[in-house]
C-alpha angles and dihedrals in degrees: 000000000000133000117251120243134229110239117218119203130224132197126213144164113197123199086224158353096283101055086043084058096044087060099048091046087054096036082056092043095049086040089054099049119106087214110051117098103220136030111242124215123195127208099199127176144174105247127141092194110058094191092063089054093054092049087052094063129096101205124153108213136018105315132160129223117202125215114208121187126182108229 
């Protein structure tokens, strides 16, 4: 049987659709390996303002959200 694995969250805002399907490509491509240690989840969203993402979020603790843009 195998053994369960800790999923680790991460928080993003994306400046588009694109980046938002890049992470989920890749969140579906680490969850799939045999070798990773944890699961990921990504909280992605479309957001141009990342500051208005961070304020949107409801998180206990120190957490970081990442902003990713396509140049």
């Amino acid at each position: 049987m195998a053994k369960r694995k800790t999923t680790k969250k991460y928080y993003f805002s994306v400046e588009g659709e694109t980046e938002q399907w890049y992470l989920k490509w890749l969140q579906d491509l680490i969850n799939e390996t045999e070798q990773s240690i944890y699961r990921v989840s990504f909280d992605c969203s479309v957001q141009k303002n990342p500051l208005k993402r961070a304020k949107s979020l409801v998180v206990t603790g120190k957490t970081e959200i990442w902003h990713l843009i396509c140049g």
